[in-house]
C-alpha positions in Angstrom: -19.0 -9.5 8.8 -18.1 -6.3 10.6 -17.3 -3.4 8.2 -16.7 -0.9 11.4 -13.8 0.3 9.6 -14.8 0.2 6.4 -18.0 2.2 7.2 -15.1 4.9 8.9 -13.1 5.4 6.2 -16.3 6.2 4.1 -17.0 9.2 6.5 -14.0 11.2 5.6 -14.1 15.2 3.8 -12.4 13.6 0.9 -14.8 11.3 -0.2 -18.0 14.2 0.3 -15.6 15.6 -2.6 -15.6 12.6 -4.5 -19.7 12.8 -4.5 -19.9 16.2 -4.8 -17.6 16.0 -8.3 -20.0 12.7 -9.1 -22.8 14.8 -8.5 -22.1 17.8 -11.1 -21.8 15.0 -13.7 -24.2 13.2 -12.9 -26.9 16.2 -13.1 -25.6 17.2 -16.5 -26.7 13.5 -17.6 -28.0 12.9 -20.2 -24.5 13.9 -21.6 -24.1 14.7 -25.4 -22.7 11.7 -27.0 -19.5 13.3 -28.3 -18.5 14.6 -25.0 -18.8 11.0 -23.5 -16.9 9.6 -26.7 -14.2 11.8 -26.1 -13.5 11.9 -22.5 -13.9 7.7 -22.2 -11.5 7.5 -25.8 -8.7 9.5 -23.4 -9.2 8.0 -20.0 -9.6 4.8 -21.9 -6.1 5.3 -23.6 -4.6 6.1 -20.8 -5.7 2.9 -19.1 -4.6 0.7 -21.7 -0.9 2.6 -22.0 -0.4 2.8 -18.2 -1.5 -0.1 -16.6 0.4 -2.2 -19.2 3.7 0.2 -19.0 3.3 -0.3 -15.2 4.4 -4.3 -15.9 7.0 -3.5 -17.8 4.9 -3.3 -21.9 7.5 -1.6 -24.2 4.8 0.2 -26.1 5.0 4.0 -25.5 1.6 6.0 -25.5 1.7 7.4 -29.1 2.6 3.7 -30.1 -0.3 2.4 -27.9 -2.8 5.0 -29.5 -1.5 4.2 -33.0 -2.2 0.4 -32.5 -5.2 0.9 -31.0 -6.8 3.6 -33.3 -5.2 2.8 -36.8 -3.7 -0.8 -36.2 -0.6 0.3 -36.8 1.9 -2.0 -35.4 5.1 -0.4 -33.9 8.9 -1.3 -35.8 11.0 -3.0 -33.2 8.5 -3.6 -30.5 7.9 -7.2 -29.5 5.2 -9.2 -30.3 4.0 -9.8 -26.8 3.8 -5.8 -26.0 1.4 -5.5 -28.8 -1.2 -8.5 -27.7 -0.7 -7.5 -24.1 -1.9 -4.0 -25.2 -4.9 -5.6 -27.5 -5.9 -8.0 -24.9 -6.3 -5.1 -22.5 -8.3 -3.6 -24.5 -10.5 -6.5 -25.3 -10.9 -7.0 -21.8 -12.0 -3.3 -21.1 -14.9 -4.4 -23.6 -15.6 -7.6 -21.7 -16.1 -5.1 -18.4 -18.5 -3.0 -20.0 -20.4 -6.1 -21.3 -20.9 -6.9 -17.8 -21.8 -3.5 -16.2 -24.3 -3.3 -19.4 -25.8 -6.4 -18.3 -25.9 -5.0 -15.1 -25.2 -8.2 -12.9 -22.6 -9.3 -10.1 -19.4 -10.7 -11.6 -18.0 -13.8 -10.7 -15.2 -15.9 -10.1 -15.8 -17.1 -13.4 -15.4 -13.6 -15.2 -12.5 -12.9 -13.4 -11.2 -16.3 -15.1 -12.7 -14.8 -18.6 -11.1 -11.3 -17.5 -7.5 -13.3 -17.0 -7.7 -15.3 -20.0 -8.7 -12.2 -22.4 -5.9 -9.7 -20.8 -2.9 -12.6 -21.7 -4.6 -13.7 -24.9 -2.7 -16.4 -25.4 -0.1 -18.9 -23.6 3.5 -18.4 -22.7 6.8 -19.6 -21.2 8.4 -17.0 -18.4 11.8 -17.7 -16.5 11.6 -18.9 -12.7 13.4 -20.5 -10.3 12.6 -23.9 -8.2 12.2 -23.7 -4.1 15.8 -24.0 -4.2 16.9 -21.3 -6.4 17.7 -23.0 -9.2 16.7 -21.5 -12.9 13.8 -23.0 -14.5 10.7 -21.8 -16.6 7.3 -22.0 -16.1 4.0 -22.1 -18.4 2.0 -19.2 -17.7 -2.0 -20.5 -18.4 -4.8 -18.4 -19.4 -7.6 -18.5 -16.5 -6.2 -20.9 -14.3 -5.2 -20.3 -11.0 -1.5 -20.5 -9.6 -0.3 -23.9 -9.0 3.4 -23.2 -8.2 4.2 -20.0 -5.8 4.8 -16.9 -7.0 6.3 -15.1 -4.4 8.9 -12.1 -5.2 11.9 -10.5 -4.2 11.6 -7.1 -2.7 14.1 -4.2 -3.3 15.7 -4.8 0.0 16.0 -8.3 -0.7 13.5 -9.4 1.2 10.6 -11.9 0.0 7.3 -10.9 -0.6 4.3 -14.2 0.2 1.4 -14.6 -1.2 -0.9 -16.9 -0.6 0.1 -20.4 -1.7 -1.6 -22.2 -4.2 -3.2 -24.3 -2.0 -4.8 -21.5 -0.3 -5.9 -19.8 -3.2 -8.8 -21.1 -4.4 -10.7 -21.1 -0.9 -9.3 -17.4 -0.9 -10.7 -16.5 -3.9 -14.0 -17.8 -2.8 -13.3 -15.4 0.8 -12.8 -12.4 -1.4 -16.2 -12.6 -3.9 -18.0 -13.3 0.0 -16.5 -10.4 1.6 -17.1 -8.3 -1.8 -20.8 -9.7 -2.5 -21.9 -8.6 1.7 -20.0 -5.1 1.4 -21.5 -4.0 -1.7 -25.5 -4.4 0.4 -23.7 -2.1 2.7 -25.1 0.9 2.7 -22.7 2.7 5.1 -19.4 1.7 3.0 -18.9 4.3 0.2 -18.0 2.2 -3.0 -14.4 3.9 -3.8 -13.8 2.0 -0.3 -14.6 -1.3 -1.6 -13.0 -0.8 -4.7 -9.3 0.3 -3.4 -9.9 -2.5 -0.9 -10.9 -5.5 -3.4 -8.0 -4.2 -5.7 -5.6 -4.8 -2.6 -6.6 -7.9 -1.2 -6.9 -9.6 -4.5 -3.2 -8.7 -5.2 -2.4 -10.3 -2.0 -3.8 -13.6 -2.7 -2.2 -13.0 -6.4 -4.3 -15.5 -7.9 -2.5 -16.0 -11.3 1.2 -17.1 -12.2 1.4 -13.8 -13.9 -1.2 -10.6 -15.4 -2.6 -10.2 -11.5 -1.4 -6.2 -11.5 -3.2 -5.6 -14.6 -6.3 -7.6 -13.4 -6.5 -6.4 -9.9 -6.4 -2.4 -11.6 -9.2 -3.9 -14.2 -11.7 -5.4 -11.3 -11.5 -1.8 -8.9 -12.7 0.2 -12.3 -15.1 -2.8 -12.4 -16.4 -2.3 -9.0 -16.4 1.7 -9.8 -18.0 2.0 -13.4 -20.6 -0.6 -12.0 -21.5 2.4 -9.7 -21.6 5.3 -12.1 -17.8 6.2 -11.7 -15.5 6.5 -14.4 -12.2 4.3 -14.3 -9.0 5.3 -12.2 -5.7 5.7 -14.0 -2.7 4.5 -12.5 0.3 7.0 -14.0 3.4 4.9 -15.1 5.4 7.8 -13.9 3.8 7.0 -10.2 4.5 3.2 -9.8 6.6 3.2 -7.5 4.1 5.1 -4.5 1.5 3.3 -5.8 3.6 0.3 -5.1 4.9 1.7 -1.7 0.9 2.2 -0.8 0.2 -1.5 -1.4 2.8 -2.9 0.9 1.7 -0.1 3.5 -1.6 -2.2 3.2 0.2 -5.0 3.6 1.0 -4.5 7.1 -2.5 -3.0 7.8 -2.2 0.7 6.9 -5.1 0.6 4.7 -6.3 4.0 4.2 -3.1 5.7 2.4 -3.6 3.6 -0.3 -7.5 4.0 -0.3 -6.6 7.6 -0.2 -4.4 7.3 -3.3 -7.2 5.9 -5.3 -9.6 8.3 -4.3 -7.7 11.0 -5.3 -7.0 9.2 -9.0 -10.3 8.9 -9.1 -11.1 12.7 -8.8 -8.5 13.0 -11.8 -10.9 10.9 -14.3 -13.5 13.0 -12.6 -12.7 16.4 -13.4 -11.9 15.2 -16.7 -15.3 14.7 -17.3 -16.1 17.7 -16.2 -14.1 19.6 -18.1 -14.9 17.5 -20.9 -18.9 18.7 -19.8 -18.0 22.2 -19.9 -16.6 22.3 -23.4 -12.5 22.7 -21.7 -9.6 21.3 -23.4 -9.3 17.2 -21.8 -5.7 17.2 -22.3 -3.2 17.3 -19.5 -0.1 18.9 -19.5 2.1 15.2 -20.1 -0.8 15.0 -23.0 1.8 17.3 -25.2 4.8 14.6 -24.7 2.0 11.9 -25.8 1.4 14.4 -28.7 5.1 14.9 -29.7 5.5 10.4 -29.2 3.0 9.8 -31.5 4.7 12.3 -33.8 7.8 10.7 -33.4 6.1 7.5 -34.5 5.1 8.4 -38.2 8.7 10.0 -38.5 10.0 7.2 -38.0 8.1 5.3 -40.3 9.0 7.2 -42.9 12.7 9.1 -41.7 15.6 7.6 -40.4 17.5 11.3 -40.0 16.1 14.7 -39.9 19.6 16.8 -38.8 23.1 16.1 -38.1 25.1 17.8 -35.6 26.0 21.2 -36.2 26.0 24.5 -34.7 22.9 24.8 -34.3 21.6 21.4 -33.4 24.3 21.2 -30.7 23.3 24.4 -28.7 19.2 23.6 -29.8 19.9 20.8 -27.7 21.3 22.0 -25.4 19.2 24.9 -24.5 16.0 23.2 -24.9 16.8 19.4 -23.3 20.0 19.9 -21.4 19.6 23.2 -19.5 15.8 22.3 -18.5 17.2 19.0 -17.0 20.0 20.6 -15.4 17.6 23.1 -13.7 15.4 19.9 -12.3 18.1 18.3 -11.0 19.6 21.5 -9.3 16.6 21.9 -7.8 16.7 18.5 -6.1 20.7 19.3 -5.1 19.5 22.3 -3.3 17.8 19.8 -0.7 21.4 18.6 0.3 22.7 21.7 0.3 23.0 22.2 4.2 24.7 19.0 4.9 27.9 20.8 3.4 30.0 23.5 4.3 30.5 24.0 0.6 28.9 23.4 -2.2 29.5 24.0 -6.2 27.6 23.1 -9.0 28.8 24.0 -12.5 28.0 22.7 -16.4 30.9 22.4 -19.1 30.9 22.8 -22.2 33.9 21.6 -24.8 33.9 23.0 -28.1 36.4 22.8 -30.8 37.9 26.2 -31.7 38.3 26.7 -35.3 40.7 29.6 -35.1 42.9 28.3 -32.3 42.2 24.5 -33.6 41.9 22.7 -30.4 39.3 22.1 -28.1 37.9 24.6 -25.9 36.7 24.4 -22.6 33.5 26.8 -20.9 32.3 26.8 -17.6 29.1 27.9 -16.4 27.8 28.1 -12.7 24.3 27.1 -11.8 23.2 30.5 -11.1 23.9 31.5 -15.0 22.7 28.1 -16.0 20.6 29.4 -18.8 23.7 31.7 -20.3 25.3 29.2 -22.5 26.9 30.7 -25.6 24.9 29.2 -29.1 26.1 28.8 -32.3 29.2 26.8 -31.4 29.8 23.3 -32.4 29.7 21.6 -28.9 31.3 18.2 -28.3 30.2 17.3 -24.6 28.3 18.6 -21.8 29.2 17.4 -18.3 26.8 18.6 -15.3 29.2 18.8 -12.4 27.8 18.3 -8.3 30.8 18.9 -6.0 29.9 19.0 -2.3 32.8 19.7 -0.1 33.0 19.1 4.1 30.5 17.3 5.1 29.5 18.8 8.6 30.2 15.7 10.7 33.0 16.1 12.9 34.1 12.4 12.9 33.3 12.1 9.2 34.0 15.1 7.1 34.4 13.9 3.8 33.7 15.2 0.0 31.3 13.9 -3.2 31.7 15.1 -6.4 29.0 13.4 -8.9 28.3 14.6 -12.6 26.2 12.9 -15.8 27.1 13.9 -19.2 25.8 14.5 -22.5 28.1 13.2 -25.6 27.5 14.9 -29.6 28.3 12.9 -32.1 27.7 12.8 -35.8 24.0 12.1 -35.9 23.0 11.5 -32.3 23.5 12.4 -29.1 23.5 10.5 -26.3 22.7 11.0 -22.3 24.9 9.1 -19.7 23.3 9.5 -15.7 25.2 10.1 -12.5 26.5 6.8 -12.8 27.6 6.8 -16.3 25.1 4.3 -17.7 23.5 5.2 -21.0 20.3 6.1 -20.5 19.6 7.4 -23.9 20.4 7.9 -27.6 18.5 10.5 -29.2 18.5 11.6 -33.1 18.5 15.4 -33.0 15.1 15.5 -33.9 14.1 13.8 -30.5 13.4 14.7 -27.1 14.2 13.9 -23.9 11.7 11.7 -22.9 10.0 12.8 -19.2 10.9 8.7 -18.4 14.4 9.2 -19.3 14.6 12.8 -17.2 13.5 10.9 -14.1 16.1 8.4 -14.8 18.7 11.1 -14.7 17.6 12.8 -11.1 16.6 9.5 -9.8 20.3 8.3 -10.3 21.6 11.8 -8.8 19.0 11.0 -5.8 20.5 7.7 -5.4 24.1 8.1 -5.8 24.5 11.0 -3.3 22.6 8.9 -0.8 24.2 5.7 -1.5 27.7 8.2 -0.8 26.8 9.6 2.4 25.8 6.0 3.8 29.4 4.7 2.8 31.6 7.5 3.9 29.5 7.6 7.4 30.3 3.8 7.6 33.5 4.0 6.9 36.1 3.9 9.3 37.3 7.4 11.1 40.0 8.8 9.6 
């Protein structure tokens, strides 16, 4: 086989970083065993949390670390989430089995790999070659043997190979993968990203292939002295974008991407060799989750709303969300001749006895009044004249907050729920991205239909 482009990619800067970073670990070995506990606990964590979260697993990280760490099942959470997150774990064993026995893996583990990740059988909605509804039987270890191709955002479909193909496939992959690893020239990050892409383009099993194709490239790493990569929920959908760039043959973004994920875990471990705090600055969310956990175990209600939980809220959840997604509008600014953004804020008025209206422009964002007893909070986008001269037209889009009794709850800039908190809770940085993803969308989604409207 010809690995000319293979052998390329492994002659670029970033990758003499990669060894350079592999390198200050590597002559600090042997490493004191606490150290390595620690820093493979966390990245270890994270793997389990993230890769499953990526598919769609329920569990958040503090219920993920509670299950794993004290068996402590979480209230409300399916089944299903909790297996999925034991069976990843169980496979994470079965991976260090093999790079202890220090062997090549085979189709057969990757079976084993399949079979331990899903842990047991299950029934999942489909549809027939005609569209029709059905279900399917999704079976531990055994290759596809109806298609499982997708629909794509735009609507398009996604093919992978057929199950027909699949088998001989599989067989072309562990080839390619078993002559590439002898070559010397081919950095093994390479190989890794690479065998993680083409495996999810054959997509070998009715369902768990994501999980599995992430599980085999730390395979192919940590069997060459590299710690795992950790795919960030919060980053699916670029690390989603990257794959179908290798799709059409634009390999080397997504390489890149891995690479770089890689040098995460790495410095990790060096910071975790140099006696530095691990922890990342998302850690403190993971912190305040699994908090939120063992309250809820034990609490059903900490505060009601008041005063002071009202503008608490507000100043600490609201205005910090508000200032993201400001930050964000500013990038549509100069489409408009005019632009306003503004926040208000109803109150009831105890001495006039009716509700109050106050307004605050984004420049004052942060000068909100406390102690008063706030009913809503509406976050107002008005941009005025767009500069077309065909076209001119206006958006106006706003989210809101709503107080009530012993909640409050966040609607986005289409006025879907995205959230009920207790008073107690936070805004969740899932839940924030929600919010400025919907503004993102919704101002974009108005442009395109007022420039394809008709001229006034």
């Amino acid at each position: 086989m010809d690995f000319k482009l293979e052998t390329e990619f492994s002659k670029t800067d970033i990758l003499k970083q990669v060894d350079a970073l592999k390198r200050q670990i590597d002559d600090a070995r042997p490493l004191p065993k606490d150290v390595e506990e620690r820093v493979m606990q966390k990245l270890r964590l994270e793997w389990n949390y993230n890769s499953n979260a990526i598919e769609g697993n329920k569990l958040n990280y503090g219920e993920t670390t509670a299950l794993l760490m004290h068996g402590i099942t979480a209230k409300g959470k399916p089944l299903k989430d909790h297996l999925d997150i034991q069976g990843h774990n169980d496979a994470i064993n079965f991976l260090q089995a093999i790079i202890k026995e220090d062997r090549p893996f085979t189709e057969i583990d990757i079976r084993q790999l399949h079979e331990t990740i899903l842990v047991e059988s299950y029934t999942v909605k489909a549809q027939t070659d005609d569209g029709k509804s059905t279900t399917k039987q999704i079976k531990l270890g055994v290759y596809k043997t109806s298609p499982n191709h997708v629909k794509t955002i735009t609507g398009e479909t996604h093919y992978y190979a057929t199950p027909e193909e699949t088998p001989a496939k599989m067989q072309e992959l562990m080839i390619w993968y078993t002559q590439i690893s002898k070559d010397k020239d081919v950095h093994p990050v390479v190989i890794a990203a690479l065998f993680h892409h083409k495996f999810v383009e054959i997509h070998p099993f009715d369902d768990g292939n994501g999980r599995l194709a992430r599980m085999l490239m730390n395979l192919i790493l940590m069997k060459n002295g590299y710690p795992p990569t950790i795919i960030k929920m919060e980053d699916r959908q670029n690390y989603y974008s990257l794959l179908s760039r290798a799709d059409v043959g634009d390999s080397w973004p997504f390489i890149e991407y891995i690479i770089r994920r890689l040098m995460d875990s790495l410095r990790i471990y060096i910071r975790g060799i140099n006696g530095e705090d691990i922890d990342e600055d998302e850690d403190i969310d993971k912190e305040i989750a699994l908090f939120k956990l063992d309250i809820k175990n034990t609490v059903d209600l900490v505060f009601k709303k008041s005063e002071e939980t009202t503008s608490k809220i507000i100043n600490e959840e609201i205005i910090p969300l508000i200032q993201k997604i400001l930050n964000k509008a500013k990038s549509f600014d100069e489409l408009f001749f005019t632009v306003e953004k503004f926040s208000t804020y109803q109150y009831r008025s105890e001495i006039l006895n009716h509700s109050k209206v106050e307004i605050i422009y984004d420049n004052n964002v942060g000068d909100v009044l406390i102690n008063r007893n706030y009913n809503n909070v509406v976050f107002h986008c008005d941009f005025r004249e767009f500069k077309n001269s065909k076209r001119t037209f206006d958006i106006e889009l706003n989210f809101s907050v709503e107080f009530e009794e012993y909640k409050y709850s966040v609607y986005d800039f289409t006025n879907e729920l995205v959230t009920n908190k207790y008073y107690h809770e936070h805004i969740s940085k899932e839940e924030q991205q929600k919010v400025i993803k919907t503004f993102v969308a919704a101002i974009k989604d108005k442009i395109h239909q007022a420039l394809k409207s008709p001229e006034s």
